[in-house]
Every structure is written in structure tokens, then in C-alpha cells.
C-alpha positions as CSV (number, residue, x, y, z in Angstrom):
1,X,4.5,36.2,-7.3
2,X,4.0,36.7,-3.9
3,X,4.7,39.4,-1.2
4,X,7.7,38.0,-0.2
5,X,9.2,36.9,-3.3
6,X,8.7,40.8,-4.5
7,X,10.4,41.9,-2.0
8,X,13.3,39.5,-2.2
9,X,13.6,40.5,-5.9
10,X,13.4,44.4,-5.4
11,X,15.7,44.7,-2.2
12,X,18.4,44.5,-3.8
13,X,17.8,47.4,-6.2
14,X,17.0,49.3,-2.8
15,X,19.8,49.1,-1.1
16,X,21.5,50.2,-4.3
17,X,19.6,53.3,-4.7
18,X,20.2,54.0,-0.8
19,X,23.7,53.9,-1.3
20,X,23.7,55.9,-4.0
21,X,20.7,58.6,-3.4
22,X,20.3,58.1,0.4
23,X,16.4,57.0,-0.1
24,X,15.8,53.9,2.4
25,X,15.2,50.7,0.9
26,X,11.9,50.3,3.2
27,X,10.1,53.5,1.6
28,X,11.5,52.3,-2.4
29,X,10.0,48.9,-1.8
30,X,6.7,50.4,-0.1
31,X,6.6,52.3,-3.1
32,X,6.9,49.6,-5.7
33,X,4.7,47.4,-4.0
34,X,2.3,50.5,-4.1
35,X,2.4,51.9,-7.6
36,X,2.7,47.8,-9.5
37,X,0.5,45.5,-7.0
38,X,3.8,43.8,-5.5
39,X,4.6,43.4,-9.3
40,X,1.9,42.0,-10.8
41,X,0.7,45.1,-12.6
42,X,4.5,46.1,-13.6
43,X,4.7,45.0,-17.5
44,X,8.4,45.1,-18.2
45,X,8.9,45.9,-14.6
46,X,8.3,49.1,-14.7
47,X,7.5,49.6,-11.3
48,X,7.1,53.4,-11.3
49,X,6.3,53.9,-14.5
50,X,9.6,55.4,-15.0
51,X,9.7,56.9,-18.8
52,X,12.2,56.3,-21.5
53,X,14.4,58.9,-22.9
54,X,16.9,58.8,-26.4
55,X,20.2,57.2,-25.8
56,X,19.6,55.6,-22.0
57,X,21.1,52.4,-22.5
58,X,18.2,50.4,-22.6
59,X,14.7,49.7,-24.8
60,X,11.4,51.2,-24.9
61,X,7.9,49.8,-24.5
62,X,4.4,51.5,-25.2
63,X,1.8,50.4,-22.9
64,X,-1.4,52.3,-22.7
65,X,-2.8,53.1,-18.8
66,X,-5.8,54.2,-17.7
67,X,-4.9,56.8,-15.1
């Protein structure tokens, strides 16, 4: 995937969570890009390694890091 196509695939997402939580869309995407490689290193996309809790509405993955 490249830069672009990352961005074109995560902007949307952005401007969500500005509407919603007032973060801009140009610090969530620097962010993304930042913490999964422009997604390459975002299994799942999990882009910020968000994790999963009982009863959230959606399935859970174990991936093992090396932070």
C-alpha cells in the first residue's frame, strides 16, 4: 500500500473521529501512519494497537509484539 492509498483509506475514519471527539484528522492520520508503517505493520488494522474488551461489538486477535 502506498502513502497515498493509506491515507485515502484512513481519512475517512478521521474526519469521523473529528466530528465526534474534536481530534483533527491530520494529527489521527500522522498518528496511524506513525504507530503501523502507513499500514503495513497493522495486522487486522489495528493501527494503534487499540485493545479488546468483553461485549464491544467486534472480534479479538492475539498477536505477540516486541515493544
Amino acid at each position: 500500500m502506498t502513502k497515498q492509498e493509506f491515507i485515502n483509506l484512513i481519512a475517512p475514519a478521521a474526519v469521523e473521529a473529528y466530528k465526534k471527539y474534536g481530534i483533527l484528522p491530520s494529527l489521527t492520520l500522522a498518528q496511524a501512519a506513525l504507530e503501523s508503517n502507513w499500514g503495513n505493520s497493522a495486522p487486522g488494522n489495528m493501527l494503534f494497537g487499540i485493545k479488546w474488551t468483553k461485549d464491544c461489538g467486534f472480534g479479538w486477535q492475539l498477536l505477540w509484539t516486541k515493544e
